[in-house]
C-alpha positions in Angstrom: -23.8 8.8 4.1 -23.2 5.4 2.9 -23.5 2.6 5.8 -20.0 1.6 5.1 -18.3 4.8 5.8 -20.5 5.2 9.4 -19.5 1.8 10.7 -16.4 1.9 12.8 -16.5 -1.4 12.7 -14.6 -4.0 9.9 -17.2 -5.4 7.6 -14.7 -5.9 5.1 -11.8 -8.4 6.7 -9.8 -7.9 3.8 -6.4 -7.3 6.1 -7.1 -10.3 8.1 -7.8 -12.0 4.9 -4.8 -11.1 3.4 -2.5 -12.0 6.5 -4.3 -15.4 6.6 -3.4 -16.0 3.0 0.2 -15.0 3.9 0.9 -16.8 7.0 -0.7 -19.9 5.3 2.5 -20.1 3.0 4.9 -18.0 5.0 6.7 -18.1 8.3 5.6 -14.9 10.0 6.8 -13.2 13.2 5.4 -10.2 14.9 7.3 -6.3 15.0 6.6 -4.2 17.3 4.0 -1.2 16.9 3.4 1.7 18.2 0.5 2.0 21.0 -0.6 5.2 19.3 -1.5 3.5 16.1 -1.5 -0.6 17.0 -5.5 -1.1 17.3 -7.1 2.5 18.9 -10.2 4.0 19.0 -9.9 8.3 18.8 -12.9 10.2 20.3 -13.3 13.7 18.2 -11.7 16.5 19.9 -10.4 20.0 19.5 -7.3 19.0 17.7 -8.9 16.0 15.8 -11.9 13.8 14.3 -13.3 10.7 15.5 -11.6 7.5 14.2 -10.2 4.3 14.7 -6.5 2.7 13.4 -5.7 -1.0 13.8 -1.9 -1.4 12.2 -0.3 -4.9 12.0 3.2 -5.3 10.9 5.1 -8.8 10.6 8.6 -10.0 9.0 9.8 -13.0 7.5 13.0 -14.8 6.1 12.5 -13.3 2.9 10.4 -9.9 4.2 11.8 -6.4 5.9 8.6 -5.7 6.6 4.8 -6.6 6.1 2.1 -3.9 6.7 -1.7 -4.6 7.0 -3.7 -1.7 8.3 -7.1 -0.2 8.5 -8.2 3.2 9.0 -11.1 4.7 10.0 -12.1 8.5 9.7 -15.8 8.4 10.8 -18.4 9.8 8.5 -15.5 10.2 5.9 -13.4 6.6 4.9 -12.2 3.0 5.9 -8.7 2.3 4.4 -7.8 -0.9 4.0 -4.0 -1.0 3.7 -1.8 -3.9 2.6 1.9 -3.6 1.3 5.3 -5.8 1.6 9.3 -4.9 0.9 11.5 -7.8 0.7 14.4 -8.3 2.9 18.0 -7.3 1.7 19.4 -9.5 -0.5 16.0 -10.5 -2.1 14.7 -8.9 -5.2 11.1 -10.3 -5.8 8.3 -7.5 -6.6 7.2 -5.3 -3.8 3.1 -5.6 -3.2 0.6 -3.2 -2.7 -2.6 -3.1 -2.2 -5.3 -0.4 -1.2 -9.1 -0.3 -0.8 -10.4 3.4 0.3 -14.5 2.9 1.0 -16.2 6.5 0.9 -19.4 7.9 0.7 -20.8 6.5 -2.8 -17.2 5.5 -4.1 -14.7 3.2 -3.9 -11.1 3.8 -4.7 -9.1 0.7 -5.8 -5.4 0.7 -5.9 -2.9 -2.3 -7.0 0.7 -3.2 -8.0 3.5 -5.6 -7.8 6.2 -3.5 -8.5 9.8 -4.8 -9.5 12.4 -3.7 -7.3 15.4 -3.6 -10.3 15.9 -1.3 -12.6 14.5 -3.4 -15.0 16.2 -1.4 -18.5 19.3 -2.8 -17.4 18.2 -6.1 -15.3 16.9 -8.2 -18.8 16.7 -11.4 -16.8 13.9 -10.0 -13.9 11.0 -10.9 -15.8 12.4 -14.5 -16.6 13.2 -15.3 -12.7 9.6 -13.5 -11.8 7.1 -13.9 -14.5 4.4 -11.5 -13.8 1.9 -12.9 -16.5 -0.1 -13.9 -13.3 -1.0 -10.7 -12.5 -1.5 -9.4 -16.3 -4.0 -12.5 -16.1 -6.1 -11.2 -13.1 -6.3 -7.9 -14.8 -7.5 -9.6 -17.8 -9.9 -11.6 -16.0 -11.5 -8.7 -13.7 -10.8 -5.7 -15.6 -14.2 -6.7 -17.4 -16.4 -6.7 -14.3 -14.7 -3.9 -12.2 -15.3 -1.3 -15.7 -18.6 -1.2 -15.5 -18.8 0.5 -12.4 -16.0 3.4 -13.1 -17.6 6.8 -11.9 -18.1 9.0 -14.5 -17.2 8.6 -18.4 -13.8 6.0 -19.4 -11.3 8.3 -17.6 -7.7 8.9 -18.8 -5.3 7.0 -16.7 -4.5 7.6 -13.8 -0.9 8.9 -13.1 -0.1 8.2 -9.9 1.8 5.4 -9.2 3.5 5.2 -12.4 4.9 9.2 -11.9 6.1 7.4 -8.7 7.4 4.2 -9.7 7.7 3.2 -13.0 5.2 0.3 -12.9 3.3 -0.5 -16.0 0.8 -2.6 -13.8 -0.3 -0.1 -11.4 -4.2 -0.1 -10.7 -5.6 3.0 -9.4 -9.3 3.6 -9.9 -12.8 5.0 -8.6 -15.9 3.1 -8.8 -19.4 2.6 -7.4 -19.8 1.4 -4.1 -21.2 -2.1 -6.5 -17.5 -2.8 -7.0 -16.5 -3.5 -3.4 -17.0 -7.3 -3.6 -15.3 -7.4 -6.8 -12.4 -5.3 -5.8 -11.8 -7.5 -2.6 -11.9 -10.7 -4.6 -9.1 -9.1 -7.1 -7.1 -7.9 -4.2 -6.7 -11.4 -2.8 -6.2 -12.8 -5.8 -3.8 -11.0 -5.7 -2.3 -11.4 -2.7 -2.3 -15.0 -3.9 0.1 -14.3 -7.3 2.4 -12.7 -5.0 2.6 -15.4 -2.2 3.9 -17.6 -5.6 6.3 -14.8 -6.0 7.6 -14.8 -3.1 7.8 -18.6 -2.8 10.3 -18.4 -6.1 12.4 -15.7 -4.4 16.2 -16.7 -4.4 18.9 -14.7 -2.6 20.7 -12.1 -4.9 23.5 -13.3 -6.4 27.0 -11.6 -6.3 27.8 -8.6 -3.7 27.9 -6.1 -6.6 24.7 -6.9 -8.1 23.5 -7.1 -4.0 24.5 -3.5 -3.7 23.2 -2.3 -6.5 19.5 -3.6 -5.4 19.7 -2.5 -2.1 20.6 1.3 -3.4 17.8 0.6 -5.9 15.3 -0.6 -3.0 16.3 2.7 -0.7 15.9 4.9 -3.6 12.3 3.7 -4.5 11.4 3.3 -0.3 12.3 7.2 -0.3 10.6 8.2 -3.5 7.6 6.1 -2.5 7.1 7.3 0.9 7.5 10.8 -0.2 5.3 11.1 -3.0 2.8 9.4 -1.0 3.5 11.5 1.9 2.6 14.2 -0.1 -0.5 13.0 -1.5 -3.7 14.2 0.5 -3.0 10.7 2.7 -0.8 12.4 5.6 -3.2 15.2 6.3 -6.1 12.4 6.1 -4.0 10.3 8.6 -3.4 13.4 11.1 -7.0 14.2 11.2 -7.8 12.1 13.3 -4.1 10.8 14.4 -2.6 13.9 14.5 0.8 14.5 13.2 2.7 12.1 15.9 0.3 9.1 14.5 0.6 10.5 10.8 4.2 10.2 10.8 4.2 6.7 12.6 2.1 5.2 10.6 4.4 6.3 7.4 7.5 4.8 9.4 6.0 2.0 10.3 5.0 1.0 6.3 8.2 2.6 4.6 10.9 2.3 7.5 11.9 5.7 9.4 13.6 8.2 7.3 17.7 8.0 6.8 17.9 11.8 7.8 15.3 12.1 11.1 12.8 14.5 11.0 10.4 15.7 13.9 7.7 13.5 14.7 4.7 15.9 15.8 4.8 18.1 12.7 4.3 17.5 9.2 7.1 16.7 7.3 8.8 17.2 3.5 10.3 15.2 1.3 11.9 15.6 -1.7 11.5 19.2 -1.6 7.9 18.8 -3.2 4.7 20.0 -1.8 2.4 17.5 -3.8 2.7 14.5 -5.3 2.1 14.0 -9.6 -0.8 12.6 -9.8 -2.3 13.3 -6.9 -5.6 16.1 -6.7 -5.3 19.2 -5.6 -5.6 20.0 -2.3 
């Protein structure tokens, strides 16, 4: 078991980095959490495994809501969870990032997704040039490759079934990566502080509505899909359901048609997500 996985504690800092990055450029202001999920230690019981969650959320002018969250299963993972929605009436792309650490592997995930539709929104790329992030692909693509487990695997579905994206990161590597991926990651972080820095209010109330359908419509697809991924039942192993569920609110918003907390829930009358491994 890899001495990674077995420490409860945070060798990695890559939330706190992240959040220091943010709040350098942007006025932040604390949401409330949850005492179930805000920063708790969970002893191994009957009903659960042995854990720890510490889940930070903020807002901003521009920002709904910011999530930076870690997650420990012991002997199992540490998630390291970062993602942003913008606030209505702002359009700029939403961020996410992930770092799973498991035994022998690490599992990198990425994207800056745009919020538009952009087939019919021609002008998004113009007012939110992503050539940044195409650049720190281009850059680190080159040094992450070389530790991909196994053969050149096909790509990897996931958040593109979910989404749309055509910049969506999602891969497994050695445990060599870890520095590499973290540097990427705020890097990252970095391009889409700029983003965000551009960001103008929507113009026009019909073009305003129209993004905020577009916004709901891809918060409910995400969170679902997700949901459905082998990431709730990892959550409510150690959380149980009640945690599960709030730690899905607390990163997607709660759901528009309220659903029980202390049991697992559906969405979009799937069962498992495209993309995802079976169960």
């Amino acid at each position: 078991m890899t001495h990674a996985v077995d420490l409860a504690e945070d060798r990695l800092g890559l939330n706190d980095a992240q959040l220091a990055i943010a709040a350098d450029r942007v006025a932040l202001e604390p949401l409330d959490v949850p005492e179930l999920i805000a920063d708790r230690a969970y002893v191994a019981g009957p009903a659960n495994e042995a854990g720890h969650v510490r889940f930070v959320s903020r807002r901003g002018a521009k920002i709904e809501r910011l999530t930076a969250y870690r997650f420990h299963r012991q002997g199992i993972l540490n998630e390291h969870l970062f993602h942003v929605w913008p606030a209505a009436g702002y359009d700029w792309p939403v961020l996410t990032t992930v770092v799973f650490e498991r035994e022998g592997a690490v599992i990198l995930g990425a994207d800056l997704i745009p919020t538009p539709d952009v087939v019919f929104d021609r002008t998004y790329y113009a007012r939110y040039d992503l050539g940044a992030y195409s650049a720190l692909l281009a850059d680190y693509w080159p040094k992450l490759t070389p530790h991909r487990l196994g053969a050149e695997p096909p790509p990897n579905a996931y958040f593109t079934k979910q989404i749309g994206s055509s910049l969506s990161v999602l891969e497994y590597l050695d445990e060599g990566a870890l520095d590499i991926a973290t540097e990427f990651l705020l890097d990252l972080t970095r391009v889409w502080v700029d983003l965000h820095d551009s960001a103008q209010p929507v113009e026009g109330p019909l073009r305003a509505r129209t993004e905020e359908r577009r916004i709901a419509l891809m918060r409910q697809a995400y969170k679902g899909l997700d949901y459905h991924s082998p990431a709730s039942d990892g959550l409510a192993s150690v959380l149980g359901w009640t945690g599960a569920n709030l730690m899905f609110d607390g990163v997607f918003g709660p759901d528009d048609e309220p659903q029980r907390s202390d049991v697992r829930r559906r969405y979009l009358d799937i069962d498992r997500s495209p993309g995802a491994p079976p169960r």
